[in-house]
mmCIF file of the C-alpha atoms, coordinates in Angstrom:
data_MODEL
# 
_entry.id   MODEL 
# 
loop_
_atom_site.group_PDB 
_atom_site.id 
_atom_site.type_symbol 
_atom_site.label_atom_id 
_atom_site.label_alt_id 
_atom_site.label_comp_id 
_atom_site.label_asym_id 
_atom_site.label_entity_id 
_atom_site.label_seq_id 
_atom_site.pdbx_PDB_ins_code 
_atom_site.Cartn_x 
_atom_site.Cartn_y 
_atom_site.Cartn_z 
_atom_site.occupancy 
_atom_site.B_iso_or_equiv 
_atom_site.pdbx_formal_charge 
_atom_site.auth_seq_id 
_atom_site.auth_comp_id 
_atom_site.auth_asym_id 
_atom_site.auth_atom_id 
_atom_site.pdbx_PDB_model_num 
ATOM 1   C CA . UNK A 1 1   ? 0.000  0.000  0.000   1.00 0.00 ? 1   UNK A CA 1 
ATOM 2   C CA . UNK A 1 2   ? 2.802  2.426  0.892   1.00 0.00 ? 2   UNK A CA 1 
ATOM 3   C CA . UNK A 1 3   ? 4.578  1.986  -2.648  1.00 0.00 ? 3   UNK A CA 1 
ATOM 4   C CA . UNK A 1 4   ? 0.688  2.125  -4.029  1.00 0.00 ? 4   UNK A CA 1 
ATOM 5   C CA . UNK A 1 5   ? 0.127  5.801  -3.381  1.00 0.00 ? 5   UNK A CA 1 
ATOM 6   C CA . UNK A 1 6   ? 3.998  7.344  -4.829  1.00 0.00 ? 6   UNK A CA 1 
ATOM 7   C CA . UNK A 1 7   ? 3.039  5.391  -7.760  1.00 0.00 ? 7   UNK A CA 1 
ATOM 8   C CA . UNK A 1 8   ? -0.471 6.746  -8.285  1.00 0.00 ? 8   UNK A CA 1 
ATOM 9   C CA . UNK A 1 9   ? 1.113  9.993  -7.794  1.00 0.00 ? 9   UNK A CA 1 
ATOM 10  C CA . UNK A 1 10  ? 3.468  9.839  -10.304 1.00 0.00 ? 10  UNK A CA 1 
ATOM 11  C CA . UNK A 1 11  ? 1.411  8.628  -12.303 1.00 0.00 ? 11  UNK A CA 1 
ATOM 12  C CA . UNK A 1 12  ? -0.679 11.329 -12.329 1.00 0.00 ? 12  UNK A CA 1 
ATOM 13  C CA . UNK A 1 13  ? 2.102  13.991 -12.602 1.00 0.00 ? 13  UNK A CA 1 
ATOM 14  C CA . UNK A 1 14  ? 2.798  12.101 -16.091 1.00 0.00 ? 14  UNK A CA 1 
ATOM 15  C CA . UNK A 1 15  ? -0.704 12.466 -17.086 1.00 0.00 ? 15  UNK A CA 1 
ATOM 16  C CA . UNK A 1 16  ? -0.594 16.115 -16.591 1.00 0.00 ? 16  UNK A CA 1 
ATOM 17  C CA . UNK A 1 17  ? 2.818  16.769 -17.944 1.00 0.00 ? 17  UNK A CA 1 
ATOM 18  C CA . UNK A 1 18  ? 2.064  15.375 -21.520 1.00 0.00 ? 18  UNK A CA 1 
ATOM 19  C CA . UNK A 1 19  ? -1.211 16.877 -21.499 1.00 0.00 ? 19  UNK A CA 1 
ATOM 20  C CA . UNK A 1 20  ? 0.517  20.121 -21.154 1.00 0.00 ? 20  UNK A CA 1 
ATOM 21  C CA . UNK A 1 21  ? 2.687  19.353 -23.869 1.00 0.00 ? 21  UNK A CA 1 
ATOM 22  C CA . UNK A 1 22  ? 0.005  19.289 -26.040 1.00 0.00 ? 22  UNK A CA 1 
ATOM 23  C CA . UNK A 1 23  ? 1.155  21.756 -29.317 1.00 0.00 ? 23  UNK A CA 1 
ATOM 24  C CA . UNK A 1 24  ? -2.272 22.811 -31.341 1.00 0.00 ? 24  UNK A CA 1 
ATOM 25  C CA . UNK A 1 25  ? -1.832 23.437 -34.859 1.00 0.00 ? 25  UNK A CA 1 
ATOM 26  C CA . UNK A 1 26  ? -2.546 26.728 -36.269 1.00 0.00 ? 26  UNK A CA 1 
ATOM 27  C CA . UNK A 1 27  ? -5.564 26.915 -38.614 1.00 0.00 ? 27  UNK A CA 1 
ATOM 28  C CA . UNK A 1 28  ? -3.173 28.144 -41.510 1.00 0.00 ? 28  UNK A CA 1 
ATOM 29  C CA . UNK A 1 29  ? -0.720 25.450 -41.128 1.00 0.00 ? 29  UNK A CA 1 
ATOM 30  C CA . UNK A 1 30  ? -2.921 22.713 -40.742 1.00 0.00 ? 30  UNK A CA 1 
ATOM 31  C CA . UNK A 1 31  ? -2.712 21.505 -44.699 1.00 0.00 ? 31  UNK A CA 1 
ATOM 32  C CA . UNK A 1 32  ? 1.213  21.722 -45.165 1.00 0.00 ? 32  UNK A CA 1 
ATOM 33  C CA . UNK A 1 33  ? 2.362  20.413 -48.856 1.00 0.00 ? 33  UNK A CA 1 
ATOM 34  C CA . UNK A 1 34  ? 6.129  19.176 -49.018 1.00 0.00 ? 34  UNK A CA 1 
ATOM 35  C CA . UNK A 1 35  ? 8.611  21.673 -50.370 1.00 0.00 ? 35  UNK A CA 1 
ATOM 36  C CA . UNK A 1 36  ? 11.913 20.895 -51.428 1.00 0.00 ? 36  UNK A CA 1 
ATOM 37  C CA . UNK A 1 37  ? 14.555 23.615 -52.851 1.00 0.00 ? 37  UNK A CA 1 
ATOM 38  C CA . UNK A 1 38  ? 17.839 22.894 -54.376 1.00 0.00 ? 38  UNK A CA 1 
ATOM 39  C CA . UNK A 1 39  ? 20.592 25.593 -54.172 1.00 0.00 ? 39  UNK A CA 1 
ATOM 40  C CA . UNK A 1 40  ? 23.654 25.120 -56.463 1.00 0.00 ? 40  UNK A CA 1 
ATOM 41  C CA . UNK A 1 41  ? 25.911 27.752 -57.806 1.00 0.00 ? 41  UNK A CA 1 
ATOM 42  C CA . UNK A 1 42  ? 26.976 26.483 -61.636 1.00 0.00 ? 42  UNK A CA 1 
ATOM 43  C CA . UNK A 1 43  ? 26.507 22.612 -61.035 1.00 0.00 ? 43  UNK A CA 1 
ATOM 44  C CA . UNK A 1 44  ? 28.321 22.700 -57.080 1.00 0.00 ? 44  UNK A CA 1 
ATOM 45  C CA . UNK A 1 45  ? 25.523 22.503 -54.523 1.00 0.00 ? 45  UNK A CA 1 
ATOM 46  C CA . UNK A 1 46  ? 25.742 25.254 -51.992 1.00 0.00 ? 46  UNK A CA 1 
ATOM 47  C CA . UNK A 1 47  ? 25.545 24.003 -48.280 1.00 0.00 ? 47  UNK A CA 1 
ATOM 48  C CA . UNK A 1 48  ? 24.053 26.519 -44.948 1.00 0.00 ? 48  UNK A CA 1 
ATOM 49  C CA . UNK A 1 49  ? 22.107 28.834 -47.461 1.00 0.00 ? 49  UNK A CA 1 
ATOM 50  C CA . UNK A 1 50  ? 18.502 29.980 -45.371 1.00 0.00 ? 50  UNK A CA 1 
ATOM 51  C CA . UNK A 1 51  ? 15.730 29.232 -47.816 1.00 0.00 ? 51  UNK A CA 1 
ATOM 52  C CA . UNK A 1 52  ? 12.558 31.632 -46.543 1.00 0.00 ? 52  UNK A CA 1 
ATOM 53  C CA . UNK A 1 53  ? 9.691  31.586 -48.184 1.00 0.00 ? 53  UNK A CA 1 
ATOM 54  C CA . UNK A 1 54  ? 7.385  34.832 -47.721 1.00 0.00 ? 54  UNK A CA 1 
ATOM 55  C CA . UNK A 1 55  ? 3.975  35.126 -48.674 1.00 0.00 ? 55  UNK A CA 1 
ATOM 56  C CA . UNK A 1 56  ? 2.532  37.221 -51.406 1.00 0.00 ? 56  UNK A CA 1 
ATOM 57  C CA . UNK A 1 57  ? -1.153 37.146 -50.468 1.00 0.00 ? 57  UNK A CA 1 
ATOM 58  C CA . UNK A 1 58  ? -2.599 38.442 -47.335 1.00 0.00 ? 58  UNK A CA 1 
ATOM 59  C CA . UNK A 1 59  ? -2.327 35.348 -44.339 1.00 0.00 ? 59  UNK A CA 1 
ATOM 60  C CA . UNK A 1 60  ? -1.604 34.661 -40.671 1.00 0.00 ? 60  UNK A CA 1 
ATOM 61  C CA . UNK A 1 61  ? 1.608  34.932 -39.565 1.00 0.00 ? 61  UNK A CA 1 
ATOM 62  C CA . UNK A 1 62  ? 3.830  32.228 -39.858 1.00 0.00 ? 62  UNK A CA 1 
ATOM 63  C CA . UNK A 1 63  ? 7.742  31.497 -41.531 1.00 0.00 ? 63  UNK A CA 1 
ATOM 64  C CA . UNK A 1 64  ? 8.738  28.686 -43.823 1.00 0.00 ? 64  UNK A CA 1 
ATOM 65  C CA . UNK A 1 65  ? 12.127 28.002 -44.026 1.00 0.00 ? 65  UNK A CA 1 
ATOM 66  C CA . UNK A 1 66  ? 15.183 25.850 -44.337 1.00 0.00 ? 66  UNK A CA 1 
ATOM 67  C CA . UNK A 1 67  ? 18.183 25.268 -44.437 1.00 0.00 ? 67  UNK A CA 1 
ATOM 68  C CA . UNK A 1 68  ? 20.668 23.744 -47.329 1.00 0.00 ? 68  UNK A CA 1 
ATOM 69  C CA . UNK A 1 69  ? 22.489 20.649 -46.320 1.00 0.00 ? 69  UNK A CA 1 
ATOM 70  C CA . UNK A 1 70  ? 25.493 18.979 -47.758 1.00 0.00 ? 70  UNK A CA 1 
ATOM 71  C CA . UNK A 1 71  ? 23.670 18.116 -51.254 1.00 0.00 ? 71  UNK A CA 1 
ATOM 72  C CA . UNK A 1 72  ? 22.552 21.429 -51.471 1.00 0.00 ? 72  UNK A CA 1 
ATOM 73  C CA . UNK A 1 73  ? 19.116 20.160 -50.269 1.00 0.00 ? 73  UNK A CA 1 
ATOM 74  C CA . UNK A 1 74  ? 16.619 22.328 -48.391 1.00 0.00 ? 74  UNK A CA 1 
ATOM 75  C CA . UNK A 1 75  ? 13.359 20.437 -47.292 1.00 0.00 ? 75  UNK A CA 1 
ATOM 76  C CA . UNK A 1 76  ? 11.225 23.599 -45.574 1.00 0.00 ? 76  UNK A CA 1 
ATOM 77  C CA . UNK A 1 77  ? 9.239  23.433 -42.102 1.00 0.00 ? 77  UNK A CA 1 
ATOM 78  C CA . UNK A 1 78  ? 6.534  25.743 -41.238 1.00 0.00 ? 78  UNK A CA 1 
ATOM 79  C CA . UNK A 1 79  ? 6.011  27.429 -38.063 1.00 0.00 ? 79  UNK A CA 1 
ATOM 80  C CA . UNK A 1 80  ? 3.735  29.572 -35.852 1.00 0.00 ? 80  UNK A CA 1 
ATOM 81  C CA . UNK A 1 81  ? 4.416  29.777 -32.141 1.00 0.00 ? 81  UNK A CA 1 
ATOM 82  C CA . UNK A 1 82  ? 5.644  26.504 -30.609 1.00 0.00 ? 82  UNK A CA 1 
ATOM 83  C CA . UNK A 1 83  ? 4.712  24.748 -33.683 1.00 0.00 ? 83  UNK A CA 1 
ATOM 84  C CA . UNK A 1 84  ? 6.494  23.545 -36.112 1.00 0.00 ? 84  UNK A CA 1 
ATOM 85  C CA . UNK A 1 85  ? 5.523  21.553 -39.597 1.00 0.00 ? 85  UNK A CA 1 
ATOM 86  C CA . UNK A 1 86  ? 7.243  19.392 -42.214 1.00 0.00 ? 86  UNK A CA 1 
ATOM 87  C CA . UNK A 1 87  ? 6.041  21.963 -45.341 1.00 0.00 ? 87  UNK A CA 1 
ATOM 88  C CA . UNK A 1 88  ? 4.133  24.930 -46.752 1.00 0.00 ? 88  UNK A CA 1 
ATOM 89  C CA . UNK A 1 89  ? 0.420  26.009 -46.875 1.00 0.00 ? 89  UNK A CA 1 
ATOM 90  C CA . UNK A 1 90  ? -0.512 25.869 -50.160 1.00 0.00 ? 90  UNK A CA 1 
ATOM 91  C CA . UNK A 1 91  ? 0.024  29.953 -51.648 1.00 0.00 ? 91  UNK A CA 1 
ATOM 92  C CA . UNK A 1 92  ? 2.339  32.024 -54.417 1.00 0.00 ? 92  UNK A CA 1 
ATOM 93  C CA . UNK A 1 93  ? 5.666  32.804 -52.155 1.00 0.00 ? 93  UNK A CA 1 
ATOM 94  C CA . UNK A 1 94  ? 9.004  35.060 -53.173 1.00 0.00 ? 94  UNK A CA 1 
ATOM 95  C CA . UNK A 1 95  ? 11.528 32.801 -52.378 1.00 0.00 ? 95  UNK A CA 1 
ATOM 96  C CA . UNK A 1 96  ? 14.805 34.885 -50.067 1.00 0.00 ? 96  UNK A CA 1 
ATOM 97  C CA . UNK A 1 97  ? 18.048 32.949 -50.020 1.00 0.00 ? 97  UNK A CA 1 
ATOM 98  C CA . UNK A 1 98  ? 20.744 33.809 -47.252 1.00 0.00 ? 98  UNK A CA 1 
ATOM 99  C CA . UNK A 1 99  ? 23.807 32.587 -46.210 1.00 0.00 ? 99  UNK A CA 1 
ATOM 100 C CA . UNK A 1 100 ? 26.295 34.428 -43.717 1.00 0.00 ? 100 UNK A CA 1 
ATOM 101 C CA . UNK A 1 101 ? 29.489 34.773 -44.190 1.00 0.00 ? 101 UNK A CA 1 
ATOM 102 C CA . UNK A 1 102 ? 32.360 35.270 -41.487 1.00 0.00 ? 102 UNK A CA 1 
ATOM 103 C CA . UNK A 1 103 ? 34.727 38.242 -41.100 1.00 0.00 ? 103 UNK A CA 1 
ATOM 104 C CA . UNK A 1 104 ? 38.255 37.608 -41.306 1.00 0.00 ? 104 UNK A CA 1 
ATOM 105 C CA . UNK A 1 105 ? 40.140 38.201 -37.583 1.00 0.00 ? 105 UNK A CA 1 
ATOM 106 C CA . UNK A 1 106 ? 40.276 41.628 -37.994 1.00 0.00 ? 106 UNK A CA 1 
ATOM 107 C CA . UNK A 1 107 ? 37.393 42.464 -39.813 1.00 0.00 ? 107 UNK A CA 1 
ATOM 108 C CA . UNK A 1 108 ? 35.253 40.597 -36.527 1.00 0.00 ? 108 UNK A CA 1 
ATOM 109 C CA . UNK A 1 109 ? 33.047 43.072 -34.701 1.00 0.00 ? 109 UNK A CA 1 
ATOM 110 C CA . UNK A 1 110 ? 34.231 43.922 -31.101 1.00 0.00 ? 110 UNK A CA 1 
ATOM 111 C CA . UNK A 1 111 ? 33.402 45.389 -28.301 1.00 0.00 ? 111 UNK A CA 1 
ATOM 112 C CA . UNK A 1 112 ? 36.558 47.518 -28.328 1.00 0.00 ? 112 UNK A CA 1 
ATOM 113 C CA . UNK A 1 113 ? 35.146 49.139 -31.104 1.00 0.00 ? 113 UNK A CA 1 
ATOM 114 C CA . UNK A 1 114 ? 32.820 50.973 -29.555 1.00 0.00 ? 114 UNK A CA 1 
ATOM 115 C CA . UNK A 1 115 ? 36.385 52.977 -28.147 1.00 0.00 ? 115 UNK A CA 1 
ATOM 116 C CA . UNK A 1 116 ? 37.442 53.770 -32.341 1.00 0.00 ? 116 UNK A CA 1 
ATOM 117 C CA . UNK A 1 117 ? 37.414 57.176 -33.105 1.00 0.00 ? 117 UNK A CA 1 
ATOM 118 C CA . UNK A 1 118 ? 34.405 57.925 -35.838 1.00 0.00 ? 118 UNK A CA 1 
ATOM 119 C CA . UNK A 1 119 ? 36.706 57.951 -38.456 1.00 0.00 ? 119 UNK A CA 1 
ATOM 120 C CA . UNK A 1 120 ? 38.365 54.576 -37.191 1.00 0.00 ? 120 UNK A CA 1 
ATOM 121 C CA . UNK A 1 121 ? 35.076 52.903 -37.093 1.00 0.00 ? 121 UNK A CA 1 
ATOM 122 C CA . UNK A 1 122 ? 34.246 54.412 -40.700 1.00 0.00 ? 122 UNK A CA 1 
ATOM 123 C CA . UNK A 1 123 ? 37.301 52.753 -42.086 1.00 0.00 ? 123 UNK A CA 1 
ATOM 124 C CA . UNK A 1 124 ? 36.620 49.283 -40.523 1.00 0.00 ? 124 UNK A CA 1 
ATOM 125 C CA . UNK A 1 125 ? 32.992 49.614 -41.462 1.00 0.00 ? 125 UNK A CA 1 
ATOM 126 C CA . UNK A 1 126 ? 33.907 50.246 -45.058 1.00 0.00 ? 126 UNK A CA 1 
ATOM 127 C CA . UNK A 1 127 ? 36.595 47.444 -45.339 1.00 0.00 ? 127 UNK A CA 1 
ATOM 128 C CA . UNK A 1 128 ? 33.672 45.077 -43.613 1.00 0.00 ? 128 UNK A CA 1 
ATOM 129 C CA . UNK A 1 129 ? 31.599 46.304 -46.720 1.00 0.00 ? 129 UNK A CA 1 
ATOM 130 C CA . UNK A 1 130 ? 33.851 45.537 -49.061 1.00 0.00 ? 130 UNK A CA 1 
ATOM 131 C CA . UNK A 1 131 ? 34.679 42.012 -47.873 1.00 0.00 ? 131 UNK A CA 1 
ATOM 132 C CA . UNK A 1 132 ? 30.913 41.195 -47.656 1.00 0.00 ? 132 UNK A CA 1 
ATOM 133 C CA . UNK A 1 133 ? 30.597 42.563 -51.645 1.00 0.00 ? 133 UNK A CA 1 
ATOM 134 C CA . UNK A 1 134 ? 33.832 40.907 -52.592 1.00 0.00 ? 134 UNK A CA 1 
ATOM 135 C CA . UNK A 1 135 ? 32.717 37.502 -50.443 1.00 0.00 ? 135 UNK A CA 1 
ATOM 136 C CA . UNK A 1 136 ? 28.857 37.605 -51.118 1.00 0.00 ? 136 UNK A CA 1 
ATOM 137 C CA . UNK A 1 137 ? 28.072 33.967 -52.073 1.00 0.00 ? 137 UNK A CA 1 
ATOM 138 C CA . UNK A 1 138 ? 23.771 35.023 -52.498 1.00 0.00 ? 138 UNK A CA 1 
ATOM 139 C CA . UNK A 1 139 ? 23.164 37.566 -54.963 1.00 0.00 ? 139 UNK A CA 1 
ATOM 140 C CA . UNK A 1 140 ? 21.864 40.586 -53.432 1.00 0.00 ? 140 UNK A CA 1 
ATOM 141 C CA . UNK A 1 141 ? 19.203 40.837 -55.235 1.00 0.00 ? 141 UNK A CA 1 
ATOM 142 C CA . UNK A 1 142 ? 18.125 37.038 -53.784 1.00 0.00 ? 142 UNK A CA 1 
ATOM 143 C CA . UNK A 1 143 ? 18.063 38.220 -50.064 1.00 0.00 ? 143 UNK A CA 1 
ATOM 144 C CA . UNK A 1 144 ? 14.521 40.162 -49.822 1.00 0.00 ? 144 UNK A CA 1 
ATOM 145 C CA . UNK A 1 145 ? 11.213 39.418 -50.517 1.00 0.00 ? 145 UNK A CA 1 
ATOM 146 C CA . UNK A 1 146 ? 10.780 42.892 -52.928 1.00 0.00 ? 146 UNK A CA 1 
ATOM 147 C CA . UNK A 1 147 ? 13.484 42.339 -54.942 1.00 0.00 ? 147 UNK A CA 1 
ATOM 148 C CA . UNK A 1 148 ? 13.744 38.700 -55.225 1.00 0.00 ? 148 UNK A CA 1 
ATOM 149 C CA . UNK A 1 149 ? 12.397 37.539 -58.977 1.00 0.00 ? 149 UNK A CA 1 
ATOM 150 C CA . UNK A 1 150 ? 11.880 34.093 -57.829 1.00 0.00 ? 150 UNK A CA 1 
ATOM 151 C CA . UNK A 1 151 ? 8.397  33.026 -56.924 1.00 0.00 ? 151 UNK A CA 1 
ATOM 152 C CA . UNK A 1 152 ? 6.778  29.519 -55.964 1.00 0.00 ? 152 UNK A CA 1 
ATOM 153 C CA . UNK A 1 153 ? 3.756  28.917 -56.166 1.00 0.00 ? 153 UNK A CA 1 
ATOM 154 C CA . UNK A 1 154 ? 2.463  25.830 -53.668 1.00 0.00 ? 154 UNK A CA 1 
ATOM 155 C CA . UNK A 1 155 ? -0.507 23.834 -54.011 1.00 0.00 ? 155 UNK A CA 1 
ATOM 156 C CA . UNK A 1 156 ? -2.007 21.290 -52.041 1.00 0.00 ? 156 UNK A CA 1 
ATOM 157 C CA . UNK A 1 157 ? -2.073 18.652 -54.835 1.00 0.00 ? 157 UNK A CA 1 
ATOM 158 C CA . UNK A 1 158 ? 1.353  17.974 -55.135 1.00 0.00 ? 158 UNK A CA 1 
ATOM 159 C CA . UNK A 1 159 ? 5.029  17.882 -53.594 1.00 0.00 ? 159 UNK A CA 1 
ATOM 160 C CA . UNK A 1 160 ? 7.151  21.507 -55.440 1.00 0.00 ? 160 UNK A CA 1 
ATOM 161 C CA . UNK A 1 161 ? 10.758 20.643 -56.326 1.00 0.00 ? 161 UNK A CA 1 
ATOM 162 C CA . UNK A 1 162 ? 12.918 23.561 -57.031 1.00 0.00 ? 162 UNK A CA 1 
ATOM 163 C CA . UNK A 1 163 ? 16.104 24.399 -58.427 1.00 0.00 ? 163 UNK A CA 1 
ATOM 164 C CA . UNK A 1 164 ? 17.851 27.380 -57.788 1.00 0.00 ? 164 UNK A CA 1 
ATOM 165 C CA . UNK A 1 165 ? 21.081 28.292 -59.312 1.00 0.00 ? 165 UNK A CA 1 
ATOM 166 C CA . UNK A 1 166 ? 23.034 31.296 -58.198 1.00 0.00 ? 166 UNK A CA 1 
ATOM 167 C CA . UNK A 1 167 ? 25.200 31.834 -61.266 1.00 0.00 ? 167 UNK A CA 1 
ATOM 168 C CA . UNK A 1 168 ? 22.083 32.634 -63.429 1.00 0.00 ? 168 UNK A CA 1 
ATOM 169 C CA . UNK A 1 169 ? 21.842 35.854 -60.662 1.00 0.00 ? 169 UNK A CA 1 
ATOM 170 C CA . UNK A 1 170 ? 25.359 37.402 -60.123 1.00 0.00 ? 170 UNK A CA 1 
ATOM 171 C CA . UNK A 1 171 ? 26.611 40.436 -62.205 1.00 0.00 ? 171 UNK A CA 1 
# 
């Protein structure tokens, strides 16, 4: 009887712990159709490029997004709030691409900058500048929604494939 009641009570603290963990799926994302974009620059896939997908009709408020793997490969996830879906409502989407790229040792932000004179800081800002121009791997005109060309349209009949290739986008 003793080892009766710290087992009902445990128990019952598991109950409520996974009904807490309950996630409920937003209305919008409730019909998600698989997406799948390929990033490649020539014929080389490009690996860590952000795929976002932003919508070009009126909707709740949610991201779709991924991220490029080895292959090139990014299969995007939809999300609002805590939750998170394997693909996209069905809608007509400008497709962003981003993909950071790091600062050499002494082109790294510090906190001792904050101490440059203006003029110091002006110089290191413009040098950061120019290494992002001279080391941009996304065309800039790829990394917002108003200037992107590229559009997708999703529907809830089929899985979209989609091939991206950078080189058809740099000057």
């Amino acid at each position: 009887m003793k080892l009766l009641l710290p087992a009902f009570v445990c128990l019952l603290w598991l109950t409520i712990c996974i009904g807490c963990n309950k996630v409920t799926v937003p209305d919008e994302l409730k019909n998600l159709c698989p997406v799948t974009i390929a990033v490649i620059d020539g014929h080389q896939p490009v690996e860590g490029v952000t795929v976002r997908l932003v919508s070009k009709e009126p909707r709740g408020v949610f991201a779709s997004n991924g991220i490029t793997d080895s292959k090139g490969i990014a299969k995007l996830r939809s999300s609002r709030g805590s939750y998170t879906g394997n693909g996209v409502p069905a809608g007509i989407y400008s497709v962003v691409l981003l993909k950071t790229v790091d600062f050499t040792e002494e082109l790294m932000p510090t906190e001792a900058d904050q101490n440059l004179s203006p003029s110091a800081l002006a110089k290191k800002q413009s040098k950061q500048e120019e290494f992002l121009e001279k080391n941009r791997i996304i065309p800039k005109i790829l990394e917002a929604s108003n200037s992107s060309p590229i559009e997708i349209t999703v529907t809830n009949k089929t899985d979209v494939t989609m091939e991206i290739d950078l080189s058809k986008y740099k000057k």
